[in-house]
N, C-alpha and C positions, 0 to 999 in steps of 0.2 A: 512190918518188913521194911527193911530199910530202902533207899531207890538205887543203890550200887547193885540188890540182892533184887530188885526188880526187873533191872537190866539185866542182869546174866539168864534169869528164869527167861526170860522174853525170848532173850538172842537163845537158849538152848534148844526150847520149844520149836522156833524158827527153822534150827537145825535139823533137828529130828523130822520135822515135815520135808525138809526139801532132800534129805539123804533117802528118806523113804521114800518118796515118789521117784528118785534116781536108781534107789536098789531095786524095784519095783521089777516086773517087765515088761512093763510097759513101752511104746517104743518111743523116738526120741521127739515125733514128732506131735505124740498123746500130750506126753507131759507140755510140751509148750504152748498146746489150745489147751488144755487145763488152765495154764497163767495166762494164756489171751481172754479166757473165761473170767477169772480172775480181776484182772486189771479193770474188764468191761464193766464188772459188777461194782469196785469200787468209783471207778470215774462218773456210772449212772448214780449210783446213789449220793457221790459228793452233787453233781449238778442237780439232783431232784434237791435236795438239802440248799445249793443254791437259789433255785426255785424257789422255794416257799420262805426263805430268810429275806428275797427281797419285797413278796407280797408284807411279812411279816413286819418289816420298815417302813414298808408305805402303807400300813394302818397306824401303824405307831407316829410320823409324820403327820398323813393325812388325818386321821379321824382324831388323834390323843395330842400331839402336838399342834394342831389347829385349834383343840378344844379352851387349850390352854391359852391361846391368843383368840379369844371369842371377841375381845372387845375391839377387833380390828377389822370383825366379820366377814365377809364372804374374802376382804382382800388379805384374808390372811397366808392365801395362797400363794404371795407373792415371795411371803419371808421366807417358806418352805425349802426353796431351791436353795437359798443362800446360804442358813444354816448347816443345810447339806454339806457345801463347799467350803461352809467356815471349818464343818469338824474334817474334811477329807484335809484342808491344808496345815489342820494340827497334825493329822495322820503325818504327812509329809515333812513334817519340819523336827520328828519325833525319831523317823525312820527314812533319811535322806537317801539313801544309795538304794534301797530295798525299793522305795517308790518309784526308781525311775527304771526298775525290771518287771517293767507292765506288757501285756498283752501279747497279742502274739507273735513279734518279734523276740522276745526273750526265748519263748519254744524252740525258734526257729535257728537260735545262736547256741540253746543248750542244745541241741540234737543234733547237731553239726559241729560243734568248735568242743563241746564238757563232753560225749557220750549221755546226753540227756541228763544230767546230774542237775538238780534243782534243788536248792536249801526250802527245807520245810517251810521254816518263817516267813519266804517268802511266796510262799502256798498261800498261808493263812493271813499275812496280810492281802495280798491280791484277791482274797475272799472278801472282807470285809468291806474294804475302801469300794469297790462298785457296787456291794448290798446296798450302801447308804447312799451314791451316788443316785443308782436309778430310783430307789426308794423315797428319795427324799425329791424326783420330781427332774432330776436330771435328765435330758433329754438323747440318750445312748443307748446302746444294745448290750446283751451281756453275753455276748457271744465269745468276745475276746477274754473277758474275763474267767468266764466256763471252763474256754480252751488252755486258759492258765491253768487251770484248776487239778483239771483233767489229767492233762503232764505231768504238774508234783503231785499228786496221790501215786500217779503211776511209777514215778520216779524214786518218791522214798518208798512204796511194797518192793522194787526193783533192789533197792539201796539197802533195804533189808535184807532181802534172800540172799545179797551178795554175788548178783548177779553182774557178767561183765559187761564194759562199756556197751559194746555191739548190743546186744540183748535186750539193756536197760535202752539205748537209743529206740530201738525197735518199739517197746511198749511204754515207752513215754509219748512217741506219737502217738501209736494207738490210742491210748489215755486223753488228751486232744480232740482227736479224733472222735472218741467216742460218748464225752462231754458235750459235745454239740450235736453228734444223736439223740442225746438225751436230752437235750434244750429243747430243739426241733423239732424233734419226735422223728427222725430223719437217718435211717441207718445206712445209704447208700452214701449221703450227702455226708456223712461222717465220716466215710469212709476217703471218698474224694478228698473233701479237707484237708481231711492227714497227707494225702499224697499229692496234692498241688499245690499247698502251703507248706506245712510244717516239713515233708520230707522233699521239698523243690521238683518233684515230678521224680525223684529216684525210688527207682520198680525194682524191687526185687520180690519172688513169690511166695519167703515168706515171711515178708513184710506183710505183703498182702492178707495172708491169710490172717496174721495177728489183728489187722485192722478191720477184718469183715467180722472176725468172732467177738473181739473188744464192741464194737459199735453195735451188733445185732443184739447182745447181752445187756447194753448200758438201754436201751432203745428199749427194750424189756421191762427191764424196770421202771422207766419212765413212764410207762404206759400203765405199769401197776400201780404206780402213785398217784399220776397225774391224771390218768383218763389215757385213754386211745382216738378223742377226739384233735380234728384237725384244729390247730389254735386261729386258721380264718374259714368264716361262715358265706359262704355263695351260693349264686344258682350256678346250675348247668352253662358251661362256657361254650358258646357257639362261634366257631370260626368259620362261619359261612362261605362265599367262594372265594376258588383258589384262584378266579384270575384278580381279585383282591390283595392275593398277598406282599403285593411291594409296598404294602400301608406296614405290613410287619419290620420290613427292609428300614423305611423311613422311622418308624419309632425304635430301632434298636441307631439308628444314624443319631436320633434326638437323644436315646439314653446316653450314648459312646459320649457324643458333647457334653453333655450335664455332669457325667462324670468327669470328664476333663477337668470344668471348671468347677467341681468340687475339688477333686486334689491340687490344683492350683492352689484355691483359697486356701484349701489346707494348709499349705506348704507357706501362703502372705500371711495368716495369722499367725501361724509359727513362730516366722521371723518375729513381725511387729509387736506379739506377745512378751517371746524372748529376748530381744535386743532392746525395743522401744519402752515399751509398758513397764519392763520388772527394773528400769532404770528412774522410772517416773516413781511407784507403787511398789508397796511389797507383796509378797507371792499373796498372800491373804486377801486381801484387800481386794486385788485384779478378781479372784476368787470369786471374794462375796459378791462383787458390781456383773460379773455375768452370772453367778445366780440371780441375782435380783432381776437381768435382763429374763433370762428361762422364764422368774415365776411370774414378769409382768404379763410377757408371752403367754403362760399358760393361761392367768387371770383371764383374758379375753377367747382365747382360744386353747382350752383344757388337751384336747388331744395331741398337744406338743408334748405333757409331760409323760414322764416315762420311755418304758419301749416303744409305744405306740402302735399294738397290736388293735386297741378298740378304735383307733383313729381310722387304721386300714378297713377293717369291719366295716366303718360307715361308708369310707367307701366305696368299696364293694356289695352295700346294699340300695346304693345311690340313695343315700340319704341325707347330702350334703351337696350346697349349692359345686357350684365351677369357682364360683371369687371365693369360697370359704377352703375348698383347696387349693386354688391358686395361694392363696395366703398360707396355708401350710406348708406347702413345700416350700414358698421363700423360708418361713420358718427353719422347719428343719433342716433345711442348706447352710443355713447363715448358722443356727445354736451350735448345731454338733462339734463343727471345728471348735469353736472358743471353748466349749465346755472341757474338751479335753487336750487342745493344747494350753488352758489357763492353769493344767492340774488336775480336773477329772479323769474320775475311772470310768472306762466304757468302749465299747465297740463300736465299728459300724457295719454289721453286718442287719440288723432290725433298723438304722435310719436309711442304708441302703434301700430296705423292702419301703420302707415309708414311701420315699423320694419316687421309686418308680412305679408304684402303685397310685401316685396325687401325678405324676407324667400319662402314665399310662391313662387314666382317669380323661385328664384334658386334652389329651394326642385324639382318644375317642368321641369325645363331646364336640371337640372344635371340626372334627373332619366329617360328623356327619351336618354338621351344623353350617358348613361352607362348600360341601358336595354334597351332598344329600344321599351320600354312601351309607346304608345301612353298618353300623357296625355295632358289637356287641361290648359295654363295658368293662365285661369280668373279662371275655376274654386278652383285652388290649390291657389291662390292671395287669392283670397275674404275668404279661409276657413284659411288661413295662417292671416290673417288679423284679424279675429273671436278668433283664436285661443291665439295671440298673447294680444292683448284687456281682452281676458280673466283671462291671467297668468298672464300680469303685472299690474293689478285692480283690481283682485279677482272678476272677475263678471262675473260668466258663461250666466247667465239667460238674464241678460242685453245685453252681447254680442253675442250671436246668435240671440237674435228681433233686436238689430239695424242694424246688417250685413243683416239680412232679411229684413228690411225697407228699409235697403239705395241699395240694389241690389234690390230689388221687386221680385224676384227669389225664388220661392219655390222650386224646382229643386234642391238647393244647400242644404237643410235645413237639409239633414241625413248625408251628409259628414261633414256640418259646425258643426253638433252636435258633432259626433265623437272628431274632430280635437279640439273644443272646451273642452270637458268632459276632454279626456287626458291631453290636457295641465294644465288645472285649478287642476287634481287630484296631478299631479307634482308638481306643485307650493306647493299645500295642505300640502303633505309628507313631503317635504324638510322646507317649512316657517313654519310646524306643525299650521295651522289656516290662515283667511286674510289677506291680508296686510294689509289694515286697521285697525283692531285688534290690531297686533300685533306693528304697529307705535304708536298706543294709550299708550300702553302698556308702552314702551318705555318712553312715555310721564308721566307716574303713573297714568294711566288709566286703568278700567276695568269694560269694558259695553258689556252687553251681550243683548240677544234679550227679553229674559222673565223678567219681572220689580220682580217676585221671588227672582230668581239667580244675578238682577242686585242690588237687597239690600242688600243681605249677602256679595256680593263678592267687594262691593263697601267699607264694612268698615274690616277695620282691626284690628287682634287679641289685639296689643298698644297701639287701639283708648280706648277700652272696657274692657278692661283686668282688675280684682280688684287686687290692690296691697297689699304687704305685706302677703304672704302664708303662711304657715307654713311651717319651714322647718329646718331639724335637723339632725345629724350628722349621719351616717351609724350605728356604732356603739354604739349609744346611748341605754342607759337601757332602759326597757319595762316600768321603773316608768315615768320615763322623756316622753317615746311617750307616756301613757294615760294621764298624767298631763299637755302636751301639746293637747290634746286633747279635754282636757273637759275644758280648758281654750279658747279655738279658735270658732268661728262661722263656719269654715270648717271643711270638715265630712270628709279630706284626710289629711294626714303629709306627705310632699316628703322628700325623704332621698338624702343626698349629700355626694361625697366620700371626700377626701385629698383636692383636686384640685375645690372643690363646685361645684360640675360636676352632675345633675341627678341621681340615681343608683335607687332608687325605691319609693315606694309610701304605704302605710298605710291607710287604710280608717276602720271606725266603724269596718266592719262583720271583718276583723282580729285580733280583738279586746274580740270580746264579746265572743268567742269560749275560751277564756282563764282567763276572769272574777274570774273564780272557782278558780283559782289555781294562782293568781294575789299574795300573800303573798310568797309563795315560787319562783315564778319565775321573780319576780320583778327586783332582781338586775344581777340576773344572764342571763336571757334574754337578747337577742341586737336587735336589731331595724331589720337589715337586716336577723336576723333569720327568722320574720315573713313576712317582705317584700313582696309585688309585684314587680319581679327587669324587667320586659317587662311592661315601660310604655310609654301609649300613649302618644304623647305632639303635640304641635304644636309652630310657631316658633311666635315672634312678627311679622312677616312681613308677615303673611300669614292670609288670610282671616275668614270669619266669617262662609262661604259658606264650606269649606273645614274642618274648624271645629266641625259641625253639624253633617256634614258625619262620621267623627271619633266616635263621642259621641252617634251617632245611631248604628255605627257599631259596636261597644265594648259594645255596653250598661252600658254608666258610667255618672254620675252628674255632671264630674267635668275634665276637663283638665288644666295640667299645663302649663306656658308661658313659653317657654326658648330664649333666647337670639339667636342663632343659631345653625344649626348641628353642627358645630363644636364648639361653645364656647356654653354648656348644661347648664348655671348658669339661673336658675329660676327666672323671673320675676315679675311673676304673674300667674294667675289662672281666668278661664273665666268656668263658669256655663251651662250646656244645660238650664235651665230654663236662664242666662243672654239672652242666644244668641235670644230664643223662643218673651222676653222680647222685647228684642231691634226690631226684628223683626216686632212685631207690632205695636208697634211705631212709627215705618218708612212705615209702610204701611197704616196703619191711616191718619200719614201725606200726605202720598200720594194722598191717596184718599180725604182729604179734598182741596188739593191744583186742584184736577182734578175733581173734581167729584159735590162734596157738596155744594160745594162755586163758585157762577158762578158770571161772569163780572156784571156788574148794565146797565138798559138802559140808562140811564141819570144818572148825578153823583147828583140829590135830590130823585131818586125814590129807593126802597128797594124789595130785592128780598126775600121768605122766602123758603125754602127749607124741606121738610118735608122729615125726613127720618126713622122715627118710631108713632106709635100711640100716640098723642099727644103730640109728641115733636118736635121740627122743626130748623131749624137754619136761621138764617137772617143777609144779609147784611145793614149798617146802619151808616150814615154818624153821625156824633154826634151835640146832637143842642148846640148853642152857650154858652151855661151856662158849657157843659163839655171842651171845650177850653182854656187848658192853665194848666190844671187840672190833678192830679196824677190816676190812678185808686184806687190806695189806695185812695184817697181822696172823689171820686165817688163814691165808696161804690155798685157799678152794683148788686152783690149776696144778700146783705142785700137786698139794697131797691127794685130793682124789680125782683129779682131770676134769674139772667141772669150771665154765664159765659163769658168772654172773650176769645174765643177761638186762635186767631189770627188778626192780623191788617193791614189789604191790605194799601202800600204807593201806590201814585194815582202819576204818574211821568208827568209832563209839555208834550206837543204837543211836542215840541221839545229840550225836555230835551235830553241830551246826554249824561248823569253822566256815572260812573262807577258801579252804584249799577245794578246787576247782580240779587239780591235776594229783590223781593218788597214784599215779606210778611214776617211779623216782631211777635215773638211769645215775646210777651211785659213782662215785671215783674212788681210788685206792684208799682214802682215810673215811670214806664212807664208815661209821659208828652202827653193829647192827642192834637193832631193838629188839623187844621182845614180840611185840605183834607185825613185825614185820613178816612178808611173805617174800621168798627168794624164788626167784626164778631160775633155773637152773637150766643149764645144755651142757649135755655129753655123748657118750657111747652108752648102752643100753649098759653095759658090762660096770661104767662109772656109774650110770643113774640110781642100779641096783644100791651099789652099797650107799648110797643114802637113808636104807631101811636101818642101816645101824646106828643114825643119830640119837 
């Protein structure tokens, strides 16, 4: 069979399932925990498949790739890390744009900016690149990687079914989401995930609902693969008395700090890697030299490599001095960044648990050791462990349900709150917002949780800004400001000093108050006599969200654009009616891309969508005669009363392209295709004859 003739068979079958489950009658809300079932099942089994690929690297590594440097003996542990990183920056230099769509910031930009739209390849590479990472001794978590994972499986079943953006958005978090249930063994904690990360706290219920059935299903399977045991081994955690617990208070105060000064570092090796080091070395090279730093690291102290699940274990069975943790956690503070800002794959949501389980550990040893305060190790571990997860992820809510899943420990859950709250308020204060966030940010990002706030603040003042203001000298006669004035389509004049620097503004009402007396004070009048010299502006680089606020606050029609606080030279000028404008615009769009226009069961049958009496919208493949054909030339408004609203491109089984945005808002010489899909609006009366195509 040939693979054009495999493709069609695939995509028909496809068909047939999802027309049947729609002809069905089932209700609307069956079939979609059916594919929240779905998606669960795939995302678990891709992360169990995760799972056991990187045990599967780290024998191949450790035990077959060791054997083979026998004659280096025990320090052959050293080469281990580095080879790692040698093959991860071939990866890199192989597949440059794909590797730097890692973790879970890219989740977080596909489900918000693509409709979760994620290219396969780069599924399957963000597969591999952290197998061999933590496999081969890397010192990260795979949590971030999982969470990749998770998404594009959920993304291309999505991409398949030919489901809409909204939809596919929905069960790509879920997907996410429920990869790291299945890592964890953690279905509440997956749950949160999805909805404090990957969807910024935006609650809709059924969202929700896709994300409790996706994670409980993936959680499922995990358990059927992997076992139903907790991946850490303790005693009983005693939180003995409660007039003790502002030692809780102080150790989520010590985790909040530690995290601080981890994302600091983060953010000085960044730079220092990126601007300093890859000007010295090539990507390679930096590579190798902090593997070789990991495997000297591990050489001496083994439970740095990897996730570090057996490091915590000893931990928590206090079988490891205080200076043998203290030296781990300097460890893993210092590896984690270099490993992945040098070009590793990896998370930090497992050196997270490390870091505050080796705190927690010593927060307890040194406090009864210098008060003679009874306290219990596991339990100051597991809330040091919570605490720390929380600060360096931003994820309060996540990280107290997974410390509570993976302990089963109810018992801990008013200390681990404490420890948790504190520390995440710290982080809060000092990174002013989440990490997340604020790495977007960084990125020329800015997603907020309400789709509101996330249109305004998405476009900027230089996108929208109308050029050419008016604008005129301070000093200018009162003839010159009304005669610029009654010349302009603007109801403001801004005045500029010496230096074209802002100083005031003119509008009508200071105008019309002097009409009378316009003959006599014409030449002797100046501009800045009558002024408003307190105006509001805003800059080009500030948002549309920020602007609105001003022009509600001041009650004014019109803001000026300036260049910057400090350079005040006027650019442009943006409208409360532009902003109100643009506004719904983008929110119309929205709504038709989410809402209105929904996937086809088959790509020959047409869906019609009624959204007002009598008028309806329809999707509509075009018959052969419009093929090849302009819309101008088609004439759709003349002859059957039908707008073109937009034009859904229909992308191959296994197309891989780069196109990011498949709906295409066409112009008159618009060329139609043949797999294009029309979007139509008319009268129910027009929509009809469409069956005659």
């Amino acid at each position: 069979m040939k693979l054009s003739e495999y493709k069609i068979n695939i995509n028909n079958s496809i068909n047939k399932v999802k027309l049947y489950l729609e002809k069905t009658t089932f209700p609307e809300y069956t079939v979609f925990s059916l594919y929240a079932i779905l998606i669960g099942a795939a995302a678990g089994l891709s992360a169990v498949l995760f799972h056991l690929s990187i045990e599967f690297f780290n024998k191949i590594f450790f035990e077959r790739t060791k054997e083979g440097l026998y004659f280096l003996g025990a320090a052959a542990v050293i080469i281990l890390p580095a080879i790692g990183m040698f093959i991860q920056s071939l990866m890199i230099k192989v597949a440059p744009e794909i590797s730097k769509k890692r973790g879970v910031l890219e989740i977080i930009k596909s489900v918000a900016l693509k409709g979760g739209l994620i290219q396969f390849r780069t599924t399957l590479f963000h597969f591999f690149a952290p197998v061999i990472c933590i496999g081969s001794g890397g010192t990260v978590g795979p949590e971030g990687p999982a969470a990749q994972l998770g998404g594009g499986v959920a993304s291309k079943i999505t991409t398949l079914l030919k489901f809409s953006d909204q939809r596919r958005r929905i069960f790509t978090a879920a997907g996410a989401g429920a990869a790291i249930a299945s890592i964890f063994n953690t279905p509440l904690g997956g749950v949160f995930f999805a909805l404090e990360i990957i969807l910024l706290n935006d609650f809709h219920t059924p969202t929700f609902s896709a994300l409790i059935l996706a994670s409980v299903t993936a959680s499922a399977i995990s358990r059927i693969f992997l076992g139903n045991d907790s991946v850490f081994i303790f005693s009983t955690p005693e939180i003995g008395s409660y007039s003790y617990f502002y030692l809780f208070i102080l150790l989520g105060l010590l985790a909040g700090a530690i995290s601080v000064l981890f994302l600091k570092y983060n953010d000085l090796t960044n730079y220092i890697l990126k601007k300093s080091i890859s000007k010295i070395f090539p990507r390679w090279l930096a590579m190798v030299i902090v593997g070789l730093i990991v495997g000297i690291s591990g050489y001496f102290y083994s439970d740095i490599f990897g996730i570090g699940y057996l490091g915590i274990n000893k931990i928590l069975s206090n079988s490891s001095t205080w200076q043998i943790v203290l030296v781990l956690l300097v460890l893993k503070f210092t590896l984690v960044p270099l490993v992945l800002n040098s070009g590793g794959f990896g998370g930090t949501f497992a050196p997270a648990l490390f870091i505050g389980a080796c705190l927690g550990y010593l927060f307890s040893y040194f406090t009864t050791l210098t008060t003679g305060i009874p306290t219990d190790p596991t339990t100051f571990i597991l809330v040091g462990m919570g605490a720390s997860l929380a600060g360096i992820n931003s994820i309060p809510i996540t990280a107290i349900l997974m410390i509570f899943e993976m302990s089963r420990e109810y018992t801990i859950m008013l200390p681990l709150m404490l420890g948790v709250i504190v520390s995440s308020t710290i982080v809060q204060i000092v990174n002013k917002g989440s990490v997340h966030q604020k790495l977007l940010e960084k990125q020329g990002y800015r997603m907020y949780a309400g789709k509101e706030m996330g249109i305004l603040r998405s476009i900027y003042a230089e996108q929208v800004m109308q050029l050419n203001p008016v604008i005129i000298h301070q000093n200018a006669t009162l003839k010159i400001v009304v005669s610029k004035l009654m010349e302009s389509k603007h109801h403001r004049i801004y005045l500029v000093d010496d230096n074209n620097n802002l100083s005031g503004v003119i509008s009508d009402n200071h105008i019309r108050d002097l009409i009378t007396e316009f003959d006599s004070l014409k030449e002797s009048l100046i501009a800045n006599d009558i002024a408003d010299n307190q105006v509001a502006s805003i800059t080009r680089k500030q948002d549309l969200d920020y602007a609105l606020k001003i022009v509600i606050k001041g009650d004014i029609e019109e803001l000026p654009v300036i260049e910057n606080e400090k350079d005040r030279k006027v650019v442009g000028v943006i409208s409360r009616s532009d902003i109100l404008s643009i506004y719904n615009k983008e929110t119309l769009k929205s709504d038709l891309a989410d809402g209105l226009t929904r996937e086809l069961s088959t790509l020959n049958e047409s869906r019609v969508s009624r959204i007002a009496d009598g008028y309806a919208i329809i999707e509509k493949r075009p018959s052969m005669n419009f093929v090849g054909k302009t819309l101008a030339e088609l004439k759709l408004r003349n002859i059957y009363g039908l707008e073109v609203l937009m034009i859904k491109k229909s992308k191959e089984l296994f197309d891989e392209s780069q196109r990011d945005v498949r709906i295409v808002m066409p112009s008159y010489n618009y060329l139609v295709e043949r797999d294009d899909m029309l979007v139509l609006f008319g009268t129910d009366e027009n929509i009809s004859k469409t069956s005659e195509w």
